[in-house]
C-alpha positions as CSV (number, residue, x, y, z in Angstrom):
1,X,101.9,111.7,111.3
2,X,100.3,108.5,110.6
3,X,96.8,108.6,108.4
4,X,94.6,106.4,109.8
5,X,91.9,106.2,107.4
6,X,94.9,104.3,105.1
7,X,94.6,101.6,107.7
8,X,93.0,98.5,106.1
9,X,89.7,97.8,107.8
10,X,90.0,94.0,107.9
11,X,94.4,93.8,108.7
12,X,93.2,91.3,110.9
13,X,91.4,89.1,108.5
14,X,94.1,89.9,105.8
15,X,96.5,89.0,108.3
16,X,95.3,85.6,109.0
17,X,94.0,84.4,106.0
18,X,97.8,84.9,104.6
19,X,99.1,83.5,107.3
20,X,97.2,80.2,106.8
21,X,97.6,80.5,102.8
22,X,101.5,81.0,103.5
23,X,102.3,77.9,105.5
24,X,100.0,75.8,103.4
25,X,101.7,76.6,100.1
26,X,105.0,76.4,102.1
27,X,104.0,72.8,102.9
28,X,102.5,71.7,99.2
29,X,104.8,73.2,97.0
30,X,107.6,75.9,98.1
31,X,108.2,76.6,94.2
32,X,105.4,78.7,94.6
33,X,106.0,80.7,97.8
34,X,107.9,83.4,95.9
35,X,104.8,84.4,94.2
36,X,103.7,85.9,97.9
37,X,107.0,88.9,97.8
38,X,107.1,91.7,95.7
39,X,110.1,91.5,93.5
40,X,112.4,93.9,95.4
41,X,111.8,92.2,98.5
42,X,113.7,91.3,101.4
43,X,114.0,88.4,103.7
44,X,116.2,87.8,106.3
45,X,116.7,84.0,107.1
46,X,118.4,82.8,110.3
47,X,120.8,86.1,109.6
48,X,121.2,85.5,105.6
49,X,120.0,88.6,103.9
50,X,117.9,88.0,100.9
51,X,116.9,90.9,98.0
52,X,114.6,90.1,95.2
53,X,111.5,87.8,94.6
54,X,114.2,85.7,92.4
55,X,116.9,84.8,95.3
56,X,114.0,84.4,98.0
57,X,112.4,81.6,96.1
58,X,115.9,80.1,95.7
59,X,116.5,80.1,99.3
60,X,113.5,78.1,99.7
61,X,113.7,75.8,96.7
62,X,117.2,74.7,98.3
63,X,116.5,74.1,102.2
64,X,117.2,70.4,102.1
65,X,113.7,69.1,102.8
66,X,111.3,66.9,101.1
67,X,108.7,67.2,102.9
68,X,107.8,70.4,105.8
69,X,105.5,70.6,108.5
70,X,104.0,74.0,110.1
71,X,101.9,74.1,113.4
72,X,100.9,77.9,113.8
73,X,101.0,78.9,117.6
74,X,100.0,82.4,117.5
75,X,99.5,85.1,114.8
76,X,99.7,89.0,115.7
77,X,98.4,91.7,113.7
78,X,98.7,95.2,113.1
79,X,97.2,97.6,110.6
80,X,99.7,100.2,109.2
81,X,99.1,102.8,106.1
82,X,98.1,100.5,103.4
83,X,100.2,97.8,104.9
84,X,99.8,95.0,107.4
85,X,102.5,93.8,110.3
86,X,102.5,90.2,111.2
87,X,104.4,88.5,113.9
88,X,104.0,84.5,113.3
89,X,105.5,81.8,116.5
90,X,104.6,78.3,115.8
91,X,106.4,74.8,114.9
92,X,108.0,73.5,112.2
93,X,109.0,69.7,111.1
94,X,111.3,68.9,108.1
95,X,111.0,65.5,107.0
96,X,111.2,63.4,110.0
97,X,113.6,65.7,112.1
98,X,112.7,67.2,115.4
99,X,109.9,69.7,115.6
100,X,111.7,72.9,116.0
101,X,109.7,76.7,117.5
102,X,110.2,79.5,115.0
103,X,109.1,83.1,114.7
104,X,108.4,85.2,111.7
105,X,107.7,88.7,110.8
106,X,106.1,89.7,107.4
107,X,104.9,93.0,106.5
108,X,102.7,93.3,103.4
109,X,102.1,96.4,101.6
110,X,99.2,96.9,99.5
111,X,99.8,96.8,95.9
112,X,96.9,97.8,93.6
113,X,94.7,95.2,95.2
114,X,96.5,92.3,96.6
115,X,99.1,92.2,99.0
116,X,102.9,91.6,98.8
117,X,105.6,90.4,101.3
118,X,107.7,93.3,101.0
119,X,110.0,92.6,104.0
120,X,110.5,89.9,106.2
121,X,112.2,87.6,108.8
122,X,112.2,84.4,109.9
123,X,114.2,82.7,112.5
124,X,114.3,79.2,113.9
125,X,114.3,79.1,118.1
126,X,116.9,76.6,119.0
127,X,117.3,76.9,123.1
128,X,114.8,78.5,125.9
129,X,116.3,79.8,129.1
130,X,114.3,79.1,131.7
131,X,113.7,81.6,134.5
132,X,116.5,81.6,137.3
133,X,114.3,81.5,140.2
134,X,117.5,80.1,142.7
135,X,119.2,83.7,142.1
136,X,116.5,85.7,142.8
137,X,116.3,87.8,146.2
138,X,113.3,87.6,148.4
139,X,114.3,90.8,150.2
């Protein structure tokens, strides 16, 4: 049974002041975006499975980018037992490439008093499939 009274009282203000901290040190200077995961972390990007603060911060350091964009669309939030879920959708823009959607999922856990990326995923949203409205029946 979950214990509520673990739940951080501000997840949603936690949630959304890392989610704007995130993209802007992802944006200035990715050597640093490591510093955000605990060291056994994991990440999942675009299906690659990442362990360890170490190999995360590779992964970024070698995306072949000089320069990336974030627009944040929408930011979801919920409060778990000492932890926080967040569910990121927004834009992203490397160098001059086509803006691309994305989604992301990172759930912090509370470490003495700061939070850590513990787990997370991120995935880049290359087609939408429109609604079939010409197969529908109007019975």
């Amino acid at each position: 049974m979950l214990n509520h009274s673990l739940y951080p009282e501000n997840y949603r203000q936690i949630g959304e002041s890392f989610v704007m901290e995130y993209y802007d040190t992802m944006q200035r200077d990715r050597s640093s975006l490591k510093l955000f995961y605990h060291n056994q972390a994991r990440m999942t990007y675009e299906g690659d499975v990442l362990v360890g603060q170490d190999k995360i911060g590779e992964k970024f350091l070698s995306l072949p980018a000089n320069k990336i964009q974030v627009g944040i669309t929408n930011v979801d939030v919920h409060p778990n037992e000492n932890s926080v879920l967040i569910f990121v959708c927004g834009q992203v823009q490397c160098d001059e490439d086509q803006v691309l959607p994305f989604c992301e999922v990172f759930f912090l856990r509370k470490f003495n008093h700061c939070f850590l990326i513990t787990d997370s995923m991120f995935r880049l949203v290359y087609h939408w499939c429109p609604v079939a409205t010409e197969n529908r029946s109007h019975g």
